[in-house]
C-alpha positions as CSV (number, residue, x, y, z in Angstrom):
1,X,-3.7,-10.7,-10.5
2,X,-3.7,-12.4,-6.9
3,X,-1.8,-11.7,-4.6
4,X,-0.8,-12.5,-0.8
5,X,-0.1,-9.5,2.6
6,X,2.1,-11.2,5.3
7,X,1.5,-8.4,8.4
8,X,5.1,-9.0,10.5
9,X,4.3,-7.1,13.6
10,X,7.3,-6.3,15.1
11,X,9.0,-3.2,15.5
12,X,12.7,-2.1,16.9
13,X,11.1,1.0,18.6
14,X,7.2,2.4,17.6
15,X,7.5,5.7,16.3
16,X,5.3,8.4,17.2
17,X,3.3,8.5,14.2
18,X,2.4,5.6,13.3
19,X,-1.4,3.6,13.6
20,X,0.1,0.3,12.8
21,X,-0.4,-2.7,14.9
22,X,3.4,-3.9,16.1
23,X,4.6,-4.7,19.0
24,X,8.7,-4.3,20.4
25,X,8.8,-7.9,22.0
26,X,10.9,-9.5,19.5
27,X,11.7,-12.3,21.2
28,X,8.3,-13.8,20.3
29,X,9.4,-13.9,17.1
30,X,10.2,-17.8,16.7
31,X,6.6,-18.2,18.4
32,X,4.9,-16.0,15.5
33,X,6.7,-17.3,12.7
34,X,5.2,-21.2,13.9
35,X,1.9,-19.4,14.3
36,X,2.2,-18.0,10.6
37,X,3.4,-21.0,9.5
38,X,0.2,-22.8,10.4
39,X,-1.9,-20.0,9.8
40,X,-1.5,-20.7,6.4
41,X,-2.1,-24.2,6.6
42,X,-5.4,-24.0,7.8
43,X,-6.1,-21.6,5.0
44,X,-5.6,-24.1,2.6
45,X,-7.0,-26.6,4.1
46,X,-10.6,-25.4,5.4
47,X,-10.4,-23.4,1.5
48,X,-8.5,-25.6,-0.9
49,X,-10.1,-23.6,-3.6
50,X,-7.5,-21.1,-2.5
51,X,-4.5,-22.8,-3.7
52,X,-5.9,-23.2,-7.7
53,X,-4.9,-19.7,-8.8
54,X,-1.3,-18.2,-10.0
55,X,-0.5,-15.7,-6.9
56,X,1.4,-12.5,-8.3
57,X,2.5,-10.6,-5.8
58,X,3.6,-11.2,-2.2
59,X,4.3,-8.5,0.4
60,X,5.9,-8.6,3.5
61,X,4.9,-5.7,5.1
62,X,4.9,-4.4,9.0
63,X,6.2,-3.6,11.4
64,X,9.6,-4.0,10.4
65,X,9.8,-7.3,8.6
66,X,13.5,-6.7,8.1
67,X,14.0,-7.0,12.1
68,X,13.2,-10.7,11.6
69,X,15.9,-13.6,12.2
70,X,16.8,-14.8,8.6
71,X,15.7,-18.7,9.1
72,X,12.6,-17.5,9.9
73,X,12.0,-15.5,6.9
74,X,13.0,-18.4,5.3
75,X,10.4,-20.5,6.8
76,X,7.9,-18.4,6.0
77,X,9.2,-18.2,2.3
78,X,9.2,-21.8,2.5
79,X,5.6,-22.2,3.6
80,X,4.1,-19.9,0.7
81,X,6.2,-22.1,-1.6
82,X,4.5,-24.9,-0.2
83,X,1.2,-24.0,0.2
84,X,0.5,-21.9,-2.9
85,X,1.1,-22.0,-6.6
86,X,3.4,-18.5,-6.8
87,X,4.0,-17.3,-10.3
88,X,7.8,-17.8,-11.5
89,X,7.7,-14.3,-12.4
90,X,5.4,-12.9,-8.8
91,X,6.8,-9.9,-7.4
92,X,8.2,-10.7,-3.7
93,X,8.2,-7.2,-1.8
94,X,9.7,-6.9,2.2
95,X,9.7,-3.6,3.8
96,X,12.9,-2.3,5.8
97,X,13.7,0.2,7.9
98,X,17.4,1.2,6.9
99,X,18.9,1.0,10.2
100,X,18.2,-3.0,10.3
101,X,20.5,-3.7,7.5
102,X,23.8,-4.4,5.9
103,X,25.0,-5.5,2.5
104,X,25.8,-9.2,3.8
105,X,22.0,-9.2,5.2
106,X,20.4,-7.5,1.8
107,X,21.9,-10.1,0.2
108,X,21.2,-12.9,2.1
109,X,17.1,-11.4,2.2
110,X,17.7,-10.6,-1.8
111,X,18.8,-14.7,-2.1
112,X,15.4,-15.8,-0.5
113,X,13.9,-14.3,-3.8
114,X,12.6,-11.1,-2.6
115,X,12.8,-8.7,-5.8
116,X,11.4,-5.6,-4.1
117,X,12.4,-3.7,-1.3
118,X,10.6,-0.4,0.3
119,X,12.5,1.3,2.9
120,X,11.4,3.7,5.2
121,X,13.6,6.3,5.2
122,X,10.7,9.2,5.8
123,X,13.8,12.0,5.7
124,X,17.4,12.5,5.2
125,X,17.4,15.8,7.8
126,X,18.4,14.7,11.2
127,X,16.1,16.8,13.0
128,X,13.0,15.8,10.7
129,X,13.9,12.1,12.3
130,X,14.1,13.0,15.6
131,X,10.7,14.6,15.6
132,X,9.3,11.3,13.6
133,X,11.5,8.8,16.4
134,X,13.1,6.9,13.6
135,X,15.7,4.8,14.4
136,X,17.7,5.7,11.6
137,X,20.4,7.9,10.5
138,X,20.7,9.9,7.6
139,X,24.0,8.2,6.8
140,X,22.6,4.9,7.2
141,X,19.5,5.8,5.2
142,X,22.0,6.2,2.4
143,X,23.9,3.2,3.2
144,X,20.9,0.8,3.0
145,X,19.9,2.0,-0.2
146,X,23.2,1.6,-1.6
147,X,24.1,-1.7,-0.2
148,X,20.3,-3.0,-2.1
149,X,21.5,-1.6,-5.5
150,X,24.4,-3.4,-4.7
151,X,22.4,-6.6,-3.7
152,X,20.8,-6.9,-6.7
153,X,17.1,-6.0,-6.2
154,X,14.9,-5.5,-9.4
155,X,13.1,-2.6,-7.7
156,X,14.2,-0.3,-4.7
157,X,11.0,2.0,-2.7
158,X,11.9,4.9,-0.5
159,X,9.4,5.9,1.6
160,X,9.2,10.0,2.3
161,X,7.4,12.1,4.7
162,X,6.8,15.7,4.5
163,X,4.3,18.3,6.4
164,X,6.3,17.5,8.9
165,X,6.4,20.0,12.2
166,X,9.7,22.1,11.9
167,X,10.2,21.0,8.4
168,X,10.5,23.8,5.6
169,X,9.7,24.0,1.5
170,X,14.2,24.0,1.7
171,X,14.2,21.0,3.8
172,X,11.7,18.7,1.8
173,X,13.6,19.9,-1.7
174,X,17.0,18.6,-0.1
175,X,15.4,15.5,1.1
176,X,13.9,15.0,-2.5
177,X,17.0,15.6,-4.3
178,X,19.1,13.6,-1.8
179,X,16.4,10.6,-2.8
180,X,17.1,11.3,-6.2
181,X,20.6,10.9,-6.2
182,X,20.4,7.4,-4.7
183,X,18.4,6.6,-7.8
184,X,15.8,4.6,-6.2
185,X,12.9,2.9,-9.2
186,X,10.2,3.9,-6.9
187,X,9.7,7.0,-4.0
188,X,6.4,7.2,-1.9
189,X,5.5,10.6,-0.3
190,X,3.2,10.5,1.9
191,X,1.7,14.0,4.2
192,X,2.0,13.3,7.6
193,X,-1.2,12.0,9.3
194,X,-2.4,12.7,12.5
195,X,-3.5,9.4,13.6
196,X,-5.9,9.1,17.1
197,X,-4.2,7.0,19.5
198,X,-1.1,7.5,18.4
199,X,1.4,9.6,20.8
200,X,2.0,12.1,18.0
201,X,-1.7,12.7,18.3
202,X,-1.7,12.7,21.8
203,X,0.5,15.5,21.6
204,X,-1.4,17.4,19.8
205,X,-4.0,17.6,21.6
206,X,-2.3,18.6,24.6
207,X,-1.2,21.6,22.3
208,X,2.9,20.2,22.6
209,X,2.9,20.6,18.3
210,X,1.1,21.5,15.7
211,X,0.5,20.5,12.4
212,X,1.5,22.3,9.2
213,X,-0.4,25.2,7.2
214,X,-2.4,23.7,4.7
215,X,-0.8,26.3,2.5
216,X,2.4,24.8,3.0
217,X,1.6,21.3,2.8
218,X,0.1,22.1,-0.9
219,X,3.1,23.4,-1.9
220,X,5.1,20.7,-0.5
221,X,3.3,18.2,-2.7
222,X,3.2,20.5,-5.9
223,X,7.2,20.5,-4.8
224,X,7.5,16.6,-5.0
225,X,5.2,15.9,-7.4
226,X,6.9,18.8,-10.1
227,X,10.6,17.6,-9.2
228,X,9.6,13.6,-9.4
229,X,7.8,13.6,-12.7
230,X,10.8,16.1,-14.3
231,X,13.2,13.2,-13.5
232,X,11.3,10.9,-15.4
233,X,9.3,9.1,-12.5
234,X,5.6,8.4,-13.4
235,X,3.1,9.9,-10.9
236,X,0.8,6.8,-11.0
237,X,-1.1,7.5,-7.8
238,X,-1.9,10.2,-5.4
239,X,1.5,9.5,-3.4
240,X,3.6,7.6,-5.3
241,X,6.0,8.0,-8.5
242,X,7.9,5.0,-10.4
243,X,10.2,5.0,-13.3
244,X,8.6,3.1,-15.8
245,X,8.0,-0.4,-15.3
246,X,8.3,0.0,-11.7
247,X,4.9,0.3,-9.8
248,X,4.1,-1.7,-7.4
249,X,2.6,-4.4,-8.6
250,X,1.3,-4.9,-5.3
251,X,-0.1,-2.3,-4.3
252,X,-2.3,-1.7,-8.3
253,X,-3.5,-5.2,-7.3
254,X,-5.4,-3.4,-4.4
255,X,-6.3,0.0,-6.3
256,X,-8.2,-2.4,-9.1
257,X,-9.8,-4.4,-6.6
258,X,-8.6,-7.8,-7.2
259,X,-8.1,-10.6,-4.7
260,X,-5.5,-10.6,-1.7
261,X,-5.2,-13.2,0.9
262,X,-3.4,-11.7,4.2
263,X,-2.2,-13.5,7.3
264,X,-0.9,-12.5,10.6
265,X,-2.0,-10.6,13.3
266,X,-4.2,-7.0,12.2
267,X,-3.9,-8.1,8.4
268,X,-6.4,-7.5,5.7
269,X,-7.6,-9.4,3.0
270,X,-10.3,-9.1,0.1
271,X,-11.7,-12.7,-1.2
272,X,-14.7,-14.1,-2.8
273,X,-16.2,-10.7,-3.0
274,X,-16.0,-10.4,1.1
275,X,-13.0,-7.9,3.1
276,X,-11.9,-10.1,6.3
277,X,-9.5,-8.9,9.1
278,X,-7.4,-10.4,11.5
279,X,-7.0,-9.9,15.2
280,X,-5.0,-7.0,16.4
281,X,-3.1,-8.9,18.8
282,X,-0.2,-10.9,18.6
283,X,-1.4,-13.1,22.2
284,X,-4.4,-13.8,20.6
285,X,-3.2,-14.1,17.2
286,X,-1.5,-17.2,18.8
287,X,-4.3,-18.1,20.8
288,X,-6.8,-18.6,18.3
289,X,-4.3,-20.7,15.9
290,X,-3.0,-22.7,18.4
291,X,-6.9,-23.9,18.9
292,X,-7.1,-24.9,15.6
293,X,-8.9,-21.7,14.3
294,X,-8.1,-19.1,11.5
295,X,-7.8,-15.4,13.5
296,X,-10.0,-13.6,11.2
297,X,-11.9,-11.3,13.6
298,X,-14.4,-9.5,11.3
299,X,-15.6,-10.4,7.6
300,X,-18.4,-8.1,5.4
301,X,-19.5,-8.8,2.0
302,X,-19.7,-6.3,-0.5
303,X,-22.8,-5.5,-2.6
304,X,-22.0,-4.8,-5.9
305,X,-22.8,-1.1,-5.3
306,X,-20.0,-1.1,-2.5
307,X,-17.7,-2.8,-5.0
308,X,-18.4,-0.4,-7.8
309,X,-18.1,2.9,-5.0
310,X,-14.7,1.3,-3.7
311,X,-13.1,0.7,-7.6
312,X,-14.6,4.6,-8.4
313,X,-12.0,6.0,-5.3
314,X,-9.6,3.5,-5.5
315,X,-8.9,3.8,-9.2
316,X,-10.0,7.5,-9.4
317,X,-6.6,8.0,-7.2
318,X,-4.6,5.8,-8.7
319,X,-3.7,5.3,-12.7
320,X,-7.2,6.2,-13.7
321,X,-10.9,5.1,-14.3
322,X,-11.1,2.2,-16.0
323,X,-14.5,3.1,-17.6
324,X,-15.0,-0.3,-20.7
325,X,-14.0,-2.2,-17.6
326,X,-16.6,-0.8,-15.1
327,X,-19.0,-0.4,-18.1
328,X,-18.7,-4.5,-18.4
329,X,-18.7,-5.2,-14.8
330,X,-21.9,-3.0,-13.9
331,X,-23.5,-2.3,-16.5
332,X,-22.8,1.8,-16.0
333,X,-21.6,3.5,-19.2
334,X,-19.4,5.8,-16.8
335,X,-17.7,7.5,-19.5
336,X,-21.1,8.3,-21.1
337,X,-23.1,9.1,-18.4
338,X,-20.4,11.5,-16.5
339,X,-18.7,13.5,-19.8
340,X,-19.3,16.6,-19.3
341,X,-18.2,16.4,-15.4
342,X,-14.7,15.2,-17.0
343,X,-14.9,17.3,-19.6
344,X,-15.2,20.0,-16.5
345,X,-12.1,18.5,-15.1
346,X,-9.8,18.2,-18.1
347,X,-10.9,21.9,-18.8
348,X,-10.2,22.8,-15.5
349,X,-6.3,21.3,-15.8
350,X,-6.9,18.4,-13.1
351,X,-6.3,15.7,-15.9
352,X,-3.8,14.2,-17.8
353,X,-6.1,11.3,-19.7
354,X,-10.0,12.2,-20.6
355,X,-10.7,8.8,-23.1
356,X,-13.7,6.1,-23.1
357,X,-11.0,4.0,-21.9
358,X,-9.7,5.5,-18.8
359,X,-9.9,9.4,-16.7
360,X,-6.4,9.9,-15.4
361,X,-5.9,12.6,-13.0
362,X,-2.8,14.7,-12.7
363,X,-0.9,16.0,-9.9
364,X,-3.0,19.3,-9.6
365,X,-6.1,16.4,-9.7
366,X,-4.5,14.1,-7.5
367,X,-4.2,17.1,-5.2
368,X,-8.0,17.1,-4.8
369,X,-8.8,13.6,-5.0
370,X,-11.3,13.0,-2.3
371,X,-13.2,15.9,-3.2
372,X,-13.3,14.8,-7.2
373,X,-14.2,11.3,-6.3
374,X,-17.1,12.7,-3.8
375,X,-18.4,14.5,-6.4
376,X,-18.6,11.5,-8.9
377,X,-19.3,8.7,-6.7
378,X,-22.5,11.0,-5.9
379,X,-23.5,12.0,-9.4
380,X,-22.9,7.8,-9.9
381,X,-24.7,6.4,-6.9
382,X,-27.8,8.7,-8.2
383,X,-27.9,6.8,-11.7
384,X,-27.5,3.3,-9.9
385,X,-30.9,4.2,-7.6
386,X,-32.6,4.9,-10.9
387,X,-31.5,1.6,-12.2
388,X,-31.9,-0.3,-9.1
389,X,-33.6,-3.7,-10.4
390,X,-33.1,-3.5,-13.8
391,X,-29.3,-3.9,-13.5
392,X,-27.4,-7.4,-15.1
393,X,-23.8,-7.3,-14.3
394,X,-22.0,-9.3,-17.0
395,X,-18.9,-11.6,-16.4
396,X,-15.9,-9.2,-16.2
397,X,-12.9,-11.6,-17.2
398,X,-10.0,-9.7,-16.1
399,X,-11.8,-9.2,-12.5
400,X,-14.2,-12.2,-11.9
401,X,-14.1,-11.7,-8.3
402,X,-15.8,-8.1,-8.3
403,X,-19.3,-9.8,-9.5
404,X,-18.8,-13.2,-7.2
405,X,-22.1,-12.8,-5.1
């Protein structure tokens, strides 16, 4: 898979919360889109190698992409059309926020080919939003959901929020089965993060609020993860739950470490074997491309041992380890090497897949991710140093760009 992130930084109002890059002047809008436009164009043209493989999966993420005038989603449409060789059967994904939308509108975005739509509803309590400075209702909340089943999307995302200051084990529950009843293919539920620079934070630390007891945000994810998987949603990574043959085909693409391109102003792309970033500025975003340049701000290549550390957390928290595949890319037999550390973990309940083929945590493993995926990157990095020299990485067909030095 390949697959393309479109970063459309504008937002109605900027919650609290949220580390993003947006911005609230929307009337630079027009402006960005030509800069987006051409940012694309100069892709293609200082890398024409680029344009030779199938892209899967496009996402239009933000900010609030939904905010945007309809031509210019079109244009941008247009331009990947143009400029890239998009699979007849790619997934196209935009992100809303429900109080940007009507029926007539999710229609019209639905008619641009956009299959997939995440919205971020974060709650269905009115207080819970308040706190979090959506611009949303409830009611509307329901609405938008509603009006895409009635649009015709292949896949509907809600976006949920708990540990949330104020909120209670009750609240989240009602939350949960209010998503539930919308029948959404896909929820994301995500703990609330305390992000530095943000306001929220800000807050904080003046001592204004609080976070919530650990003890309470464990029970709040036991909560969502028990009730989503009894209603037939797969629990495919750490914070998010699909009915089958609704995951994100997206966002797997990142969590096996394929290739992404990503344009606009803050985005992130992976390519060649090297992660590059934009600028995090919408002025000189437009700066920079107006002079003829591409706005990439950073770039680092991987080693192979960074590749093969990123895959081990990435996949570890997602649908599982991947160990014939890693075993052909780096020459580790993980599955080998590291039995009786999964053998610990299936014993100790944390997994729902212990094969030669793929280690698949559970929810009660997905609950301790970081500290599982510590433990084996540790135990892994150790065997690499005692191979260091001696290791041949073989051509790894479903993921040649891992091994691209």
């Amino acid at each position: 898979m390949r697959g393309i992130y479109v970063h459309i930084p504008f937002c109605q109002h900027k919650c609290s919360y949220c580390d993003f890059y947006s911005v609230v002047q929307l009337q630079f809008a027009e402006q960005f889109v030509r800069a987006l436009c051409r940012e694309m164009q100069l892709c293609t043209e200082q890398m024409p190698e680029l344009a030779e493989r199938p892209i899967t999966t496009v996402f239009l993420g933000g900010g609030t992409p939904s905010l945007l005038p309809l031509p210019q989603l079109e244009a941008i449409v247009l331009q990947l059309h143009a400029l890239f060789p998009i699979a007849e059967d790619a997934e196209w994904s935009i992100e809303a926020n429900p109080g940007t939308v009507d029926l007539e509108r999710l229609r019209a975005i639905r008619a641009l080919g956009f299959r997939r739509i995440s919205f971020g509803v974060q709650s269905f309590q009115e207080a819970e939003l308040r706190f979090l400075e959506r611009i949303h209702t409830p009611q509307e909340a329901r609405a938008a959901v509603e009006w895409a089943h009635a649009a015709g999307f292949d896949s509907i995302n809600v976006d949920l929020m708990f540990a949330i200051p104020g909120q209670t084990l009750h609240s989240w529950e009602r939350t949960l089965q209010e998503a539930l009843a919308l029948a959404p293919h896909h929820i994301s539920a995500y703990s609330l993060i305390w992000e530095p620079g943000t306001p929220l934070y800000a807050r904080w630390q003046r001592g204004e609020v609080h976070p919530v007891a650990e003890e309470l945000d464990a029970q709040m994810y036991a909560l969502v993860a028990q009730l989503l998987e009894a209603a037939g949603y797969v629990h495919y990574e750490v914070s998010n739950f699909a009915r089958p043959g609704h995951c994100c085909r997206h966002n797997l693409l990142y969590w096996h470490g394929q290739e992404y391109l990503a344009f606009g102003p803050s985005a992130h792309g992976f390519c060649r074997g090297r992660r590059y970033w934009n600028v995090r500025s919408l002025h000189g975003y437009v700066q920079r491309i107006a002079g003829g340049e591409l706005p990439i701000a950073g770039m680092e290549q991987l080693s192979a041992w960074e590749r093969l550390e990123e895959l081990l957390f990435l996949q570890l928290r997602s649908d599982g380890l991947r160990c014939r595949e890693l075993q052909c890319a780096f020459g580790i037999d993980l599955f080998g090497a590291q039995q009786e550390l999964f053998r610990q973990w299936e014993h100790a309940g944390w997994l729902r897949e212990c094969s030669p083929e793929r280690v698949w945590l559970n929810w009660r493993g997905y609950a301790i991710a970081d500290e599982l995926a510590a433990e084996l990157i540790a135990r892994v990095e150790r065997l690499w140093e005692q191979r260091a020299g001696r290791i041949s990485l073989p051509t790894l067909g479903v993921q040649p760009l891992l091994l691209e030095q």
